[in-house]
C-alpha positions in Angstrom: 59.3 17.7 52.6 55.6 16.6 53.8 53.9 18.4 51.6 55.7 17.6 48.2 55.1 14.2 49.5 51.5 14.6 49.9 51.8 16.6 46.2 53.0 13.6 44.8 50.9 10.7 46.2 47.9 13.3 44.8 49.7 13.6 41.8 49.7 9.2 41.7 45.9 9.1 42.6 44.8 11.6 39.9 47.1 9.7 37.3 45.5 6.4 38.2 41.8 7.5 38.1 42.5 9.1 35.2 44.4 6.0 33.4 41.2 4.1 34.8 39.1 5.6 32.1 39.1 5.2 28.4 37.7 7.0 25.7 35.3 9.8 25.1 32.9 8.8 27.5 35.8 8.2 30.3 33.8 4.8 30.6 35.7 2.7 33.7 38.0 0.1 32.0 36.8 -2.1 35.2 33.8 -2.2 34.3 31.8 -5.7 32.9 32.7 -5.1 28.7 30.0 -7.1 26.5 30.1 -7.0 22.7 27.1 -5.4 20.8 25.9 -5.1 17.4 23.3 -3.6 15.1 22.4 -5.1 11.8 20.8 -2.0 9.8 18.6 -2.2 6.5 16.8 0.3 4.9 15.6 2.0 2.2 14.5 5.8 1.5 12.5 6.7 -0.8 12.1 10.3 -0.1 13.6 13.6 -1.7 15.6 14.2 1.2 18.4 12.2 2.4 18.8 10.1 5.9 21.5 10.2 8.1 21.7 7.4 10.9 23.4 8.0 13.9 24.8 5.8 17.0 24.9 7.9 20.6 25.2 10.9 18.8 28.1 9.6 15.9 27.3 9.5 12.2 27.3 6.5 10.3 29.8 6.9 7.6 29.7 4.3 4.8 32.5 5.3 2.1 33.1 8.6 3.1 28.9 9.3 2.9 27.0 10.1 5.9 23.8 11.0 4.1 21.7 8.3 2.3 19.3 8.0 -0.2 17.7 4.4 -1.8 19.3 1.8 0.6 21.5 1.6 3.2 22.6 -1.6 4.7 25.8 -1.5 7.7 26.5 -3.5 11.0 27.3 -1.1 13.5 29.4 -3.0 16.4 30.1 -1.3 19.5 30.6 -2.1 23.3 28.6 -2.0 26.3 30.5 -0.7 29.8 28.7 -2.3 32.9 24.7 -0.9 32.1 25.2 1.5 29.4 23.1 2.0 26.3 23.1 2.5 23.3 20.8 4.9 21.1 20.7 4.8 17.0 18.8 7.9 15.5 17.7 8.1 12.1 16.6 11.3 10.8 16.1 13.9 7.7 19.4 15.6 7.0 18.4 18.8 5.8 15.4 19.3 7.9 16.7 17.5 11.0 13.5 15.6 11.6 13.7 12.8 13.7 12.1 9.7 12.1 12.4 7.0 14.6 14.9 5.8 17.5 15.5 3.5 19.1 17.5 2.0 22.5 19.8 -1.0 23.0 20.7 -2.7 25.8 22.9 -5.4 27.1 19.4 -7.4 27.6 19.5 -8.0 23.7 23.3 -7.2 22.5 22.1 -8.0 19.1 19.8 -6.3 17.1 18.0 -5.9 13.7 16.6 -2.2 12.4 14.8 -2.6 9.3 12.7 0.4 7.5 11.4 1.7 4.4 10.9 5.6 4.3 9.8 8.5 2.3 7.5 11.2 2.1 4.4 10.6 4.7 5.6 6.9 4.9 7.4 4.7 8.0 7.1 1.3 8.1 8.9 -0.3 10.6 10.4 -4.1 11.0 9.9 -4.2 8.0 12.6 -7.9 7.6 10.1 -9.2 10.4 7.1 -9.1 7.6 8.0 -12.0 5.4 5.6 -12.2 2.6 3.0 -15.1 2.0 4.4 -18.1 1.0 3.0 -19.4 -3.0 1.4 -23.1 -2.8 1.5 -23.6 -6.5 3.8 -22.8 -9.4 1.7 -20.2 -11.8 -0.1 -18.1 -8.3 0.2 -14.7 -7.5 -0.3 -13.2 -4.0 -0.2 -10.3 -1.8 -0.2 -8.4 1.8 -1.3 -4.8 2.4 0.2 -1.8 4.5 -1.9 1.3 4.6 0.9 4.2 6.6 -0.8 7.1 5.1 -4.6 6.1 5.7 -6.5 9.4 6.4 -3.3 11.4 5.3 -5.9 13.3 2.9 -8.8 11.8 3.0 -9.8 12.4 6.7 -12.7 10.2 6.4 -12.9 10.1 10.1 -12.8 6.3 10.2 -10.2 4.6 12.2 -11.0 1.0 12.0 -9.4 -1.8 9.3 -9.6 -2.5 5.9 -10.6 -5.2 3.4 -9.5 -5.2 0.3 -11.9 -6.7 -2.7 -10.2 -7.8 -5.3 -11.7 -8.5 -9.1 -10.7 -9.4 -12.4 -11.4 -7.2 -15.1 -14.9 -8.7 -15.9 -15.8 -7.8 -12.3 -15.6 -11.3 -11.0 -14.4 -11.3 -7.3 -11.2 -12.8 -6.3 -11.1 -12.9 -2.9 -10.5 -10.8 -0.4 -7.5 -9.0 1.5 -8.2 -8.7 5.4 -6.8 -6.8 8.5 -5.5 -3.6 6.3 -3.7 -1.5 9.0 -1.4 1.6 9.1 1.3 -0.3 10.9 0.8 -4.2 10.5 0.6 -5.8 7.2 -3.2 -7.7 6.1 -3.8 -11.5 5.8 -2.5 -12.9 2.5 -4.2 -13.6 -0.4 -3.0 -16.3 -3.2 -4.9 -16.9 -6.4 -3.8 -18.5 -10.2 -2.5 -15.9 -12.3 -4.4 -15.3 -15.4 -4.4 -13.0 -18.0 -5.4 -10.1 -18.7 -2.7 -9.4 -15.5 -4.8 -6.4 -14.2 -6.8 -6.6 -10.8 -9.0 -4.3 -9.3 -8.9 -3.5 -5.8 -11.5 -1.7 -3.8 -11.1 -1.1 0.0 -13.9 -0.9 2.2 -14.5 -0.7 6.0 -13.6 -4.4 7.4 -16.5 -7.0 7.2 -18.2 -4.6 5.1 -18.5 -3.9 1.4 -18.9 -0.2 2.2 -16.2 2.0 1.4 -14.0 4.0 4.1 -14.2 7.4 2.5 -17.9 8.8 3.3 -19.6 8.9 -0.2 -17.2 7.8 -2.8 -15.9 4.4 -4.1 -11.9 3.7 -3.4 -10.3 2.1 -5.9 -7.2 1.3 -8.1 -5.6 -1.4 -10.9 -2.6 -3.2 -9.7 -0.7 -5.6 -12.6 -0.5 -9.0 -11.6 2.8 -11.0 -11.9 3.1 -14.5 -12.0 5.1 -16.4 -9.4 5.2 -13.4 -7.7 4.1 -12.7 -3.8 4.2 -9.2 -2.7 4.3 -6.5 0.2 2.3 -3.6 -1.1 2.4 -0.5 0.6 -0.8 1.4 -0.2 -0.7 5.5 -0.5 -3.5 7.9 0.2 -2.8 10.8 -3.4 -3.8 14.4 -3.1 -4.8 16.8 -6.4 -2.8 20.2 -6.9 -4.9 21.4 -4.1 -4.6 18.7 -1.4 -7.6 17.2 -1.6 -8.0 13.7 -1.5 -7.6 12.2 -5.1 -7.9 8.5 -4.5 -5.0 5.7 -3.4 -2.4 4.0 -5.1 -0.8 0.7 -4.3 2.3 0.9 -6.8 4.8 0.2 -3.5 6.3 -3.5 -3.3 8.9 -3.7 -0.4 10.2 -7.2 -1.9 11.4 -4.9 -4.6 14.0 -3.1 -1.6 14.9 -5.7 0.9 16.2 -9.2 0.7 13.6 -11.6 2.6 
């Protein structure tokens, strides 16, 4: 008789630590339960697809858990007592990890904002608000260089100025502070036609070029009333050699500011 009594007191215990836990994780239902959130916006522009993932789950939006162009969800969750929370995005067919990134109680609620594709991560991107116009009619811009050196490994790991010039060589002004993971001072100037500039980047403080031996440059079209987030592209020939940079990227074009 002792022993079935001992079997079933056991029996109780086991039943109540078990019923103590909850879900996957058997996370303690005693434990302190705070309310978490991630506000996620993107945009891909590479071949392959992204897949974002939260402690190991897929984010499924309409039945998809692969993206490509933009992908914009809340993910809400829990915390138990301490816990954290880890959101992956990656490549799907490759399985390359792109960034990640940990949440904690400390800051429930939190932003993730990117623009990817081949070569290319920019990061925060919503925290980058682009430079405010002064005047109806101006035009203006900021500059993010990811892939600097990508192909032309000119060996120089410093900042960038950009020179910018109208068509009939007269200067503009001048772009500042080009890095490969903060955007550059702003620059605002009148619109005025013909709506082509020329920019040429060059070392910072300097009007020599960053690429040992050969002039950088490219056209950009300007458009009125417009101020934009330019990312800026190292190009390679057939061969992968260095072929010059192209600035045909504007992020206000992907993401609500």
């Amino acid at each position: 008789m002792t022993n079935i009594v001992k079997a079933i007191v056991l029996f109780f215990i086991t039943s109540l630590l078990i019923a103590a836990c909850s879900n996957d994780e058997l996370t303690p239902l005693y434990e302190e339960q705070k309310a978490g959130k991630v506000v996620i916006r993107g945009y891909n522009g590479a071949q392959d697809s992204i897949q974002v993932s939260l402690n190991g789950k897929l984010l499924v939006v309409d039945k998809r858990n692969a993206f490509l162009k933009k992908t914009e969800n809340n993910y809400e969750f829990v915390f138990y007592g301490q816990s954290s929370k880890t959101v992956v995005i990656s490549l799907k067919k490759t399985k390359q990890i792109l960034h990640s990134y940990t949440f904690t109680t400390a800051k429930p609620v939190d932003t993730v904002s990117f623009y990817t594709k081949e070569n290319v991560w920019i990061e925060n991107v919503l925290a980058n608000k682009p430079g405010t116009l002064s005047a109806a009619g101006n035009t203006g811009y900021k500059f993010i260089f990811p892939s600097v050196n990508q192909y032309s490994k000119s060996g120089y790991n410093g900042t960038l100025d950009a020179i910018l010039r109208k068509t009939n060589g007269q200067q503009i002004g001048r772009i500042e502070n080009i890095k490969k993971d903060r955007f550059s001072t702003f620059l605002e100037f009148p619109f005025s036609l013909p709506p082509i500039v020329n920019v040429e980047l060059v070392k910072h403080g300097t009007d020599e070029s960053y690429v040992p031996g050969r002039k950088v440059s490219f056209l950009m079209v300007m458009q009125k009333n417009k101020s934009k987030l330019i990312v800026l592209e190292e190009k390679a020939d057939a061969n992968g050699a260095f072929s010059g940079v192209e600035g045909s990227i504007n992020l206000t074009d992907y993401f609500s500011f």
